[in-house]
N, C-alpha and C positions, 0 to 999 in steps of 0.2 A: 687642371691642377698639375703641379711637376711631377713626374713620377719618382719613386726611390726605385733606386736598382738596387737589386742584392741577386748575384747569380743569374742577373739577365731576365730576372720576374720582373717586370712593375706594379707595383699596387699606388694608390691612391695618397699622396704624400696630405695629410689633413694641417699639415701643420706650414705651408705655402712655399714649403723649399728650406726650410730651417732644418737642422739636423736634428734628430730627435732627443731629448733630454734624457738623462741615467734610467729613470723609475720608469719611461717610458719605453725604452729598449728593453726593459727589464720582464718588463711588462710584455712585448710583442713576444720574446724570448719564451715566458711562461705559456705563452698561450700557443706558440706554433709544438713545443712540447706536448703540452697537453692535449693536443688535438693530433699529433702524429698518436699517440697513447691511444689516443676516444677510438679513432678511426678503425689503426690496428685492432681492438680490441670488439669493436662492435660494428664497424663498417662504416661508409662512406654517408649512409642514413643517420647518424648517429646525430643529435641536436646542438645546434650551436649551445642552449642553455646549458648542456652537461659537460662541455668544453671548458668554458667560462668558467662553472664550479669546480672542476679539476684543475685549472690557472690559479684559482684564488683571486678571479676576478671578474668583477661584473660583465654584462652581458654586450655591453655598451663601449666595453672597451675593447672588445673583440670585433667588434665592427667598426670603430674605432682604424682599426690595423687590416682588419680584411672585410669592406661593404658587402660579401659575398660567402655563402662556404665554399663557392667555387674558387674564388680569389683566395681562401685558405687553404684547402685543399693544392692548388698550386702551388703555395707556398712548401708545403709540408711536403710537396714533392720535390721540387727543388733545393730545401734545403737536406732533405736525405741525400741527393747526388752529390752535395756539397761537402758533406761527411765523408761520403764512398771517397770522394778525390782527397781529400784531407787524407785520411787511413791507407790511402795507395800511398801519398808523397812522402809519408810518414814510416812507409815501408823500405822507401828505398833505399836505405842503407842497412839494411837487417844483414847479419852474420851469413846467414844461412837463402841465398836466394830462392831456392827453387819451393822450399817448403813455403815459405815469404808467399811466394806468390799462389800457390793452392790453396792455403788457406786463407788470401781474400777473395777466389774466384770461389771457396765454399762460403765464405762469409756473403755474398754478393746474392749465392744459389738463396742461402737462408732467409732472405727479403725479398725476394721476387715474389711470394705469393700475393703478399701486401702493397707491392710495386705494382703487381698487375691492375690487383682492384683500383687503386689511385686511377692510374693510366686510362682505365675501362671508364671510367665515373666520367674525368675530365673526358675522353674521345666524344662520348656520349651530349654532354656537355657542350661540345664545338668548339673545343679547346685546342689547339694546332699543340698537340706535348712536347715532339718533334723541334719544332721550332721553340716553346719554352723552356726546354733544359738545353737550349743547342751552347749556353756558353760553359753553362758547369759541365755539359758532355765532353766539351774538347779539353776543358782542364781534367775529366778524370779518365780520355780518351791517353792523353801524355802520358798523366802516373803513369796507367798500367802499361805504357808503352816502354816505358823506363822498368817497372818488375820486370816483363816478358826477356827485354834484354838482356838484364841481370842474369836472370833465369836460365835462359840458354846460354850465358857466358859459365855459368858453374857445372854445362850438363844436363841439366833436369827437363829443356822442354827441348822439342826438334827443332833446328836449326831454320826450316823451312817455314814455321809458323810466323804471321804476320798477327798485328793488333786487331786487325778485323776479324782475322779468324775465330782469334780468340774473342771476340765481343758475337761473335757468330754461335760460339759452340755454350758461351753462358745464354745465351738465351735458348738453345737447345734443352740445355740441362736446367734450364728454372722453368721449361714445362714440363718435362721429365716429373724432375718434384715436384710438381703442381699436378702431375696425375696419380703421381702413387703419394701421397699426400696421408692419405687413411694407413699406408701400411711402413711405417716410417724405415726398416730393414731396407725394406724395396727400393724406397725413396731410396737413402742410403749408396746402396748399389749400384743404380741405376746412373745416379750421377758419378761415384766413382768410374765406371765404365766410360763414361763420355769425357772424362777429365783425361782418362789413360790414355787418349788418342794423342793428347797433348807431349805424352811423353817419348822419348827416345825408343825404337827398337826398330826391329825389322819390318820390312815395308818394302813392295813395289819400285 
């Protein structure tokens, strides 16, 4: 079968390479929704049946769109990264750069605990992750390569920091908050601190 691309996923095109119809768009729409919701909320075990009833649609139309919950769960990962880069591009003309950019590298910390489990489920899985978000990675690799710039053109981050670093020290700081997780101050702190390094001051 031809596959649909959307963000470099393939899934299963059931309809032979035809574009998909309005209610059926509408339709995959409700159900990658509803299953980012299931997931977040009760984990990666959660049943396709209770996805489906959160969609407002049969059980059959969710496989339908994903023969798999591994093939959904994909999906629901990919289309989060797909968001992240949307909300970065969306940033980049913001008044204010430097705040711009801290607060989507704390908005970024705020979903990684849920990013993890995805990631864990599909590794587990034999799912190459890596290589399934590699194209919406490089588009949300850009944005925030365009904030960080911004960024340091108004002052706010050191001069000396590259995009990698930066994609370096969120992942730092989203196990951070993944360990102090119970004591949300901590959390709190803990990543402030690891964001500080990002900023201007005296240094070696």
């Amino acid at each position: 079968m031809t596959p649909i691309r959307r963000y470099g996923l393939e899934t299963p095109d059931v309809n032979g390479g035809k574009p998909l119809r309005a209610d059926a768009r509408r339709n995959r729409a409700r159900v990658l929704e509803a299953a980012d919701d299931v997931f977040a909320a009760k984990g990666v075990s959660a049943s396709t049946e209770e996805i489906a009833r959160r969609a407002g649609v049969g059980v059959g139309t969710v496989f339908r769109h994903f023969p798999t919950k591994e093939a959904l769960l994909q999906a629901v990962l990919v289309e989060r990264f797909g968001r992240l880069a949307e909300q970065a591009r969306g940033l980049a003309g913001a008044p204010a750069p430097g705040p711009a950019l801290f607060d989507f590298l704390h908005h970024i910390v705020a979903q990684s605990a849920t990013k993890n489990v995805f990631t864990d489920a599909l590794t587990k899985a034999g799912v190459e992750v890596e290589e399934m978000v590699a194209e919406v990675g490089r588009e949300l690799w850009s944005a925030l390569d365009t904030l960080l710039t911004r960024a340091q053109g108004a002052g706010a981050v050191r001069d000396d920091i590259r995009t990698g670093e930066v994609i370096a020290v969120i992942v730092g700081a989203s196990r951070a908050a993944e360990y102090a997780g119970r004591d949300p101050d901590l959390q709190a702190r803990a990543v402030a601190v690891i964001f500080d390094g990002l900023r201007p001051g005296p240094r070696p």
